[in-house]
C-alpha positions as CSV (number, residue, x, y, z in Angstrom):
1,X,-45.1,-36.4,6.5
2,X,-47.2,-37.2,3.8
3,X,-47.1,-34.6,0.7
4,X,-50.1,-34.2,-1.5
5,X,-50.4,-33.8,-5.2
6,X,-50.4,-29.7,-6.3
7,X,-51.0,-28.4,-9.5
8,X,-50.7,-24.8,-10.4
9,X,-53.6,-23.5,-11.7
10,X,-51.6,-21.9,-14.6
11,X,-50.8,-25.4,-15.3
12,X,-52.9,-27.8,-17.9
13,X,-53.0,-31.5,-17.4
14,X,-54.7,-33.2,-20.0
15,X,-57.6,-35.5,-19.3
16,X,-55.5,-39.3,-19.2
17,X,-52.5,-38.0,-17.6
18,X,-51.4,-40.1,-15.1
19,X,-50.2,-38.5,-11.9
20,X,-48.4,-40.2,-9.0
21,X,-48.7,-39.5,-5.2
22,X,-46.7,-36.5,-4.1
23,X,-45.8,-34.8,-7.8
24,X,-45.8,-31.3,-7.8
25,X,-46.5,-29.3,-10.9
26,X,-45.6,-25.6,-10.9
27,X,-46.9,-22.6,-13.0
28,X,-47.7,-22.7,-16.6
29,X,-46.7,-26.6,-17.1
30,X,-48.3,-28.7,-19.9
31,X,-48.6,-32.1,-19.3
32,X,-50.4,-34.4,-22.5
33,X,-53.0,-37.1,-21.6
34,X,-50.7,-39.8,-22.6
35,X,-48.2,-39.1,-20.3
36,X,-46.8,-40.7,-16.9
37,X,-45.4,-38.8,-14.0
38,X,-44.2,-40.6,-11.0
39,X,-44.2,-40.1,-7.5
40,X,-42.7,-36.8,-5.9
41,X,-41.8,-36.2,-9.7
42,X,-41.8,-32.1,-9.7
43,X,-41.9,-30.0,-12.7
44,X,-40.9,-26.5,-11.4
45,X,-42.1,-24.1,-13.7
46,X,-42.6,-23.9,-17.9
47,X,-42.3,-27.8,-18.5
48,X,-44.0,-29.0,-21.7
49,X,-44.3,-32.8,-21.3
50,X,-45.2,-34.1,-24.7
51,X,-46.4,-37.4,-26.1
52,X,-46.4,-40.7,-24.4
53,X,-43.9,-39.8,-22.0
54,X,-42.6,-41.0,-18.7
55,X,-41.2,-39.8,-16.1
56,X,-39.4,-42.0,-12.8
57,X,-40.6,-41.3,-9.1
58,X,-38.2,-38.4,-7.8
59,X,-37.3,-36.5,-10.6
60,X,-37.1,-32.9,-11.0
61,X,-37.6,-31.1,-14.5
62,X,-36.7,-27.7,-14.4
63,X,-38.2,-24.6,-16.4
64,X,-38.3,-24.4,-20.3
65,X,-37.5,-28.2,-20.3
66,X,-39.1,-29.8,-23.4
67,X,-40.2,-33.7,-23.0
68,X,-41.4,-36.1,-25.7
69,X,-41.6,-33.7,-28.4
70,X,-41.7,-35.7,-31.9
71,X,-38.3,-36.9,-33.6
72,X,-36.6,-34.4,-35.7
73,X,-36.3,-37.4,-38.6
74,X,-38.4,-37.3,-41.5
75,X,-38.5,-41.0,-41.4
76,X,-40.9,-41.0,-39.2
77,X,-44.5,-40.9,-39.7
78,X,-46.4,-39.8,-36.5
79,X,-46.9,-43.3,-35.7
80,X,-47.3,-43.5,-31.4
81,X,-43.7,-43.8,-29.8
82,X,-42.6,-42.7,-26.2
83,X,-39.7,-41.3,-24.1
84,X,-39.1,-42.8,-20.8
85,X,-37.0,-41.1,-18.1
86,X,-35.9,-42.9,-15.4
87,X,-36.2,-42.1,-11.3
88,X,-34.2,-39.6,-9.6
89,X,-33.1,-37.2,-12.5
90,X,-32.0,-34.2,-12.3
91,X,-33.3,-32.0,-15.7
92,X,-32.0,-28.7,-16.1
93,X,-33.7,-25.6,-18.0
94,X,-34.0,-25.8,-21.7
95,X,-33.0,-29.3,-21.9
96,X,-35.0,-31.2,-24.8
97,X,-35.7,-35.3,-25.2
98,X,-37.4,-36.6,-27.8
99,X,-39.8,-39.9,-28.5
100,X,-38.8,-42.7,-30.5
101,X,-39.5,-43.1,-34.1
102,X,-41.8,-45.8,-35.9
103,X,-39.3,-46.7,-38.1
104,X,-36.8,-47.8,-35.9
105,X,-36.9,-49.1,-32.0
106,X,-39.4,-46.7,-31.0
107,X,-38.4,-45.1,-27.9
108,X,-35.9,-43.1,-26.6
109,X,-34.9,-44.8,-22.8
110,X,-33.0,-42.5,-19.9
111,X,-31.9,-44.4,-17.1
112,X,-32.0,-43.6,-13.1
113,X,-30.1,-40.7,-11.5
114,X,-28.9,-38.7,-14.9
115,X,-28.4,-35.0,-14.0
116,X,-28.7,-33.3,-17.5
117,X,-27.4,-29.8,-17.5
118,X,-28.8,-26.6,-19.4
119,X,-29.9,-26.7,-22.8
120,X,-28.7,-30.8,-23.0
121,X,-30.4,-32.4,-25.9
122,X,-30.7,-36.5,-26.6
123,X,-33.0,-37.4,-29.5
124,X,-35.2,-40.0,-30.8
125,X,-33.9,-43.4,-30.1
126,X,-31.3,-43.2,-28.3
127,X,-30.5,-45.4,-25.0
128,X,-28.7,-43.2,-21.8
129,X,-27.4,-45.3,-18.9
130,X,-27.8,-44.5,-15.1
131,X,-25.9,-41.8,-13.6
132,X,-25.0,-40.0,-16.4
133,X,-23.9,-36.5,-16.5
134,X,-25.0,-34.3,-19.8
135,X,-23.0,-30.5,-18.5
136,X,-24.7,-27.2,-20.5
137,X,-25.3,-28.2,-24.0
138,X,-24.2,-31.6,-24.8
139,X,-26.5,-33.2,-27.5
140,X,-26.8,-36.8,-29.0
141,X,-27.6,-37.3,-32.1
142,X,-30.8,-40.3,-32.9
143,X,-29.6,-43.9,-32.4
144,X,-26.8,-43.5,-29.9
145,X,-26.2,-45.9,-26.7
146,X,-24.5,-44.1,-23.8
147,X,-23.6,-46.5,-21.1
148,X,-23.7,-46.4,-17.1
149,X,-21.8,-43.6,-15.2
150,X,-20.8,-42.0,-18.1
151,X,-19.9,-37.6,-18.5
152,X,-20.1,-35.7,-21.2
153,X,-18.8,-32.2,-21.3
154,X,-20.3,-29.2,-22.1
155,X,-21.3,-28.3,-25.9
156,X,-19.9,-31.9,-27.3
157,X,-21.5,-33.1,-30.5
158,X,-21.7,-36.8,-30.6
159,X,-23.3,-38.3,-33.9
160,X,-26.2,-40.4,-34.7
161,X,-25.5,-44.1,-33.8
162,X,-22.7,-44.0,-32.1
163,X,-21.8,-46.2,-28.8
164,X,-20.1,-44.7,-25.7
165,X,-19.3,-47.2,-22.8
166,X,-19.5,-47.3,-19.6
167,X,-17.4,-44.7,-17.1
168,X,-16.3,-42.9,-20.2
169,X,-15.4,-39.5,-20.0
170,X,-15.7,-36.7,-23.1
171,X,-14.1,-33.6,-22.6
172,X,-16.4,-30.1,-23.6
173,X,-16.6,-28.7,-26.8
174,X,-15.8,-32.2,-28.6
175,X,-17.2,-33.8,-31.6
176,X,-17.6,-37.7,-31.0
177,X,-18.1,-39.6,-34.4
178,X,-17.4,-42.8,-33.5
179,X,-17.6,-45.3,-30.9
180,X,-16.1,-44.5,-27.2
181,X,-14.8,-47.6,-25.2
182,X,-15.5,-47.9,-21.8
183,X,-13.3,-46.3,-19.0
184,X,-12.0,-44.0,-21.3
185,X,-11.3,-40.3,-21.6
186,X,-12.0,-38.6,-25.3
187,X,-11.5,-35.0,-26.4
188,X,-11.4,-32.9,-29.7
189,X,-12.7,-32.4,-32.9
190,X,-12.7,-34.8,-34.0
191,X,-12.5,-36.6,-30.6
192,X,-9.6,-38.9,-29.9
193,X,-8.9,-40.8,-27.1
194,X,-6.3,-39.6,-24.2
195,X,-6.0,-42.4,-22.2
196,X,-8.0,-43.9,-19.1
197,X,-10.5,-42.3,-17.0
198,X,-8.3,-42.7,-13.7
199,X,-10.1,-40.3,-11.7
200,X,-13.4,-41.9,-12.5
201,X,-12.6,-45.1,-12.2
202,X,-11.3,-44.9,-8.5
203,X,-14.4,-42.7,-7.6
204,X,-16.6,-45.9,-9.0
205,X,-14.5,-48.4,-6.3
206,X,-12.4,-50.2,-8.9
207,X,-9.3,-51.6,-7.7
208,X,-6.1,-50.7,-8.0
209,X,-4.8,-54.3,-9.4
210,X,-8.1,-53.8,-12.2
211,X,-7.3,-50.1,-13.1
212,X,-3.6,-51.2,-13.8
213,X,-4.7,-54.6,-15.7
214,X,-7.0,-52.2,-17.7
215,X,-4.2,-50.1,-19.1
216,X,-2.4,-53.1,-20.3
217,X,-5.6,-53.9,-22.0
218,X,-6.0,-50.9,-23.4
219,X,-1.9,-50.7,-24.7
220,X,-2.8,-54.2,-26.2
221,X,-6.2,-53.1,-28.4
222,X,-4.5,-50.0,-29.6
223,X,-0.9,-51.4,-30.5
224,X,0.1,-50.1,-34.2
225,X,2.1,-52.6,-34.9
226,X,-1.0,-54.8,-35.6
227,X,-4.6,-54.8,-36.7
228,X,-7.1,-54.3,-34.1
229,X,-8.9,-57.4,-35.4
230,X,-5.8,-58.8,-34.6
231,X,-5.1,-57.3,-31.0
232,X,-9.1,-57.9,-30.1
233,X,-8.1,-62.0,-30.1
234,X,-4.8,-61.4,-28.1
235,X,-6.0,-59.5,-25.4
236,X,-8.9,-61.7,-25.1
237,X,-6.5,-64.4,-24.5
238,X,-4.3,-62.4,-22.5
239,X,-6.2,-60.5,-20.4
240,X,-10.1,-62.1,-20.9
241,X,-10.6,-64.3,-17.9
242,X,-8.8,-62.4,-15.7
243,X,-11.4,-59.5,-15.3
244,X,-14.5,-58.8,-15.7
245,X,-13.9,-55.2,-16.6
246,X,-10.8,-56.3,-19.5
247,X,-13.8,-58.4,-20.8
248,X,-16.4,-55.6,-21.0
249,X,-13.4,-53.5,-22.7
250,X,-12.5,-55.6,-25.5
251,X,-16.4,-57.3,-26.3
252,X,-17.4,-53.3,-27.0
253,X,-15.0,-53.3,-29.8
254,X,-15.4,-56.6,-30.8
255,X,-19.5,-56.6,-30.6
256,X,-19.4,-52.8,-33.3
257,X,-18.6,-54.7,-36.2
258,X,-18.2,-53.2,-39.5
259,X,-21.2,-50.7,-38.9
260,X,-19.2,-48.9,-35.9
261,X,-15.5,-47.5,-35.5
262,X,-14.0,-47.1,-32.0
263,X,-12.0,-44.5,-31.7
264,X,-8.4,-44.7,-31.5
265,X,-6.0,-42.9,-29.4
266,X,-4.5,-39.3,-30.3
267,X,-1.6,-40.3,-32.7
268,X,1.6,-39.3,-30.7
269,X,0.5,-40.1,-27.5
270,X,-0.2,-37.7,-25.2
271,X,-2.3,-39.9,-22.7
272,X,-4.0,-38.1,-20.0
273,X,-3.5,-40.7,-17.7
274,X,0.3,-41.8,-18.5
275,X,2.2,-40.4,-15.8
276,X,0.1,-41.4,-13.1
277,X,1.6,-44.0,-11.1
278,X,-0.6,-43.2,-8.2
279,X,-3.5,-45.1,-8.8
């Protein structure tokens, strides 16, 4: 059955906004002339949509969510940027995203099927992957890149510029100040790692033979007894044309340079993952 456009007439939509079939705009929703909102997009109640935003074909912004507000950086200079949020999110109430700013890349990108909990927050620049989970509170500061399938927990703090790979997992209430690797779980302030996300990486399909070759990788990159420099060009040796997933591993280290620091694991050990066999 075909569903028409509706608009609330509590609801403003600015002369220029573009509307696609099937959205669905509740009460008291603002919606500025530059924006974009897809197909079936519905904005349930109290959404500000600010700037040159878009928003992907089946996504559902709930009440008090604010979108494309300006960057909070007093670099820039109210030159036009934009926010683009990709199909089928889920956007919870109170969240916040912000546009780019002129003095950097200029937009701030959100990838397909993120479901961004209550009062989440990612600012101006910043690149999210697809199928990310943000729970209650989690905020990123300008400039971060957060690959695919990745969770962060509820009220964790991770600073501006930092990279978080792919499958990663960061435990609530953590303060992330430098770079995650992928398939890796983090947690504390300041956030350490603990070891491999098991759990996640058998939900994403990964085989067995790959999640165990991973944590040899992983042993190998993070070895005390030499430089990480160092263990980088063994375990590309080692481990790099074996799998694809090794490779993605170490190239994240190797590809931060000086600018970035991955984070090591929790001196002592205490790997969340270590004494399961039963992958």
């Amino acid at each position: 059955m075909k569903v028409e456009t509706s608009i609330h007439p509590s609801s403003i939509v600015e002369e220029g906004a573009r509307l696609g079939k099937g959205v669905r705009i509740g009460p008291f929703c603002h919606i500025s002339a530059d924006s974009i909102i897809g197909d079936r997009v519905e904005l349930v109640s109290h959404v500000s949509v600010m700037g040159a935003t878009t928003i992907g074909a089946g996504t559902k912004v709930y009440p008090m969510a604010t979108l494309g507000a300006p960057p909070q950086n007093t670099k820039h200079k109210g030159g036009r940027t934009t926010l683009v949020i990709g199909e089928n999110c889920t956007i919870r109430e109170g969240v916040t995203m912000h546009v780019g700013t002129d003095s950097s890349r200029g937009e701030t990108t959100v990838g397909d099927n993120g479901n961004f909990l209550a009062y989440a927050h990612i600012a101006h620049d910043c690149v999210v992957g697809k199928n990310a989970t943000f729970a209650n509170g989690a905020t990123l500061g300008g400039h971060c890149e957060i690959g695919d399938s990745v969770y962060i927990g509820g009220l964790t703090a991770v600073h501006q510029f930092v990279r978080i790979g792919d499958n990663a997992f960061i435990g609530g209430c953590s303060a992330v100040v430098g770079d995650i690797i992928p398939y890796a779980i983090a947690a504390g302030n300041r956030a350490k790692l603990r070891g491999l996300n098991i759990v996640g990486l058998k939900r994403s399909g990964l085989p067995r033979s790959e999640i165990y070759l991973l944590r040899k990788v992983y042993r190998s990159i993070f070895d005390r007894s030499r430089s990480v420099a160092e263990n980088i060009d063994l375990a590309r040796a080692e481990f790099g044309s074996s799998s694809p997933a090794a490779m993605k591993m170490i190239d994240f280290i190797a590809s931060g340079g000086k600018r970035h620091y991955a984070v090591p694991p929790l001196k002592g050990g205490g790997d969340d993952d270590s004494g399961d066999d039963e992958v």
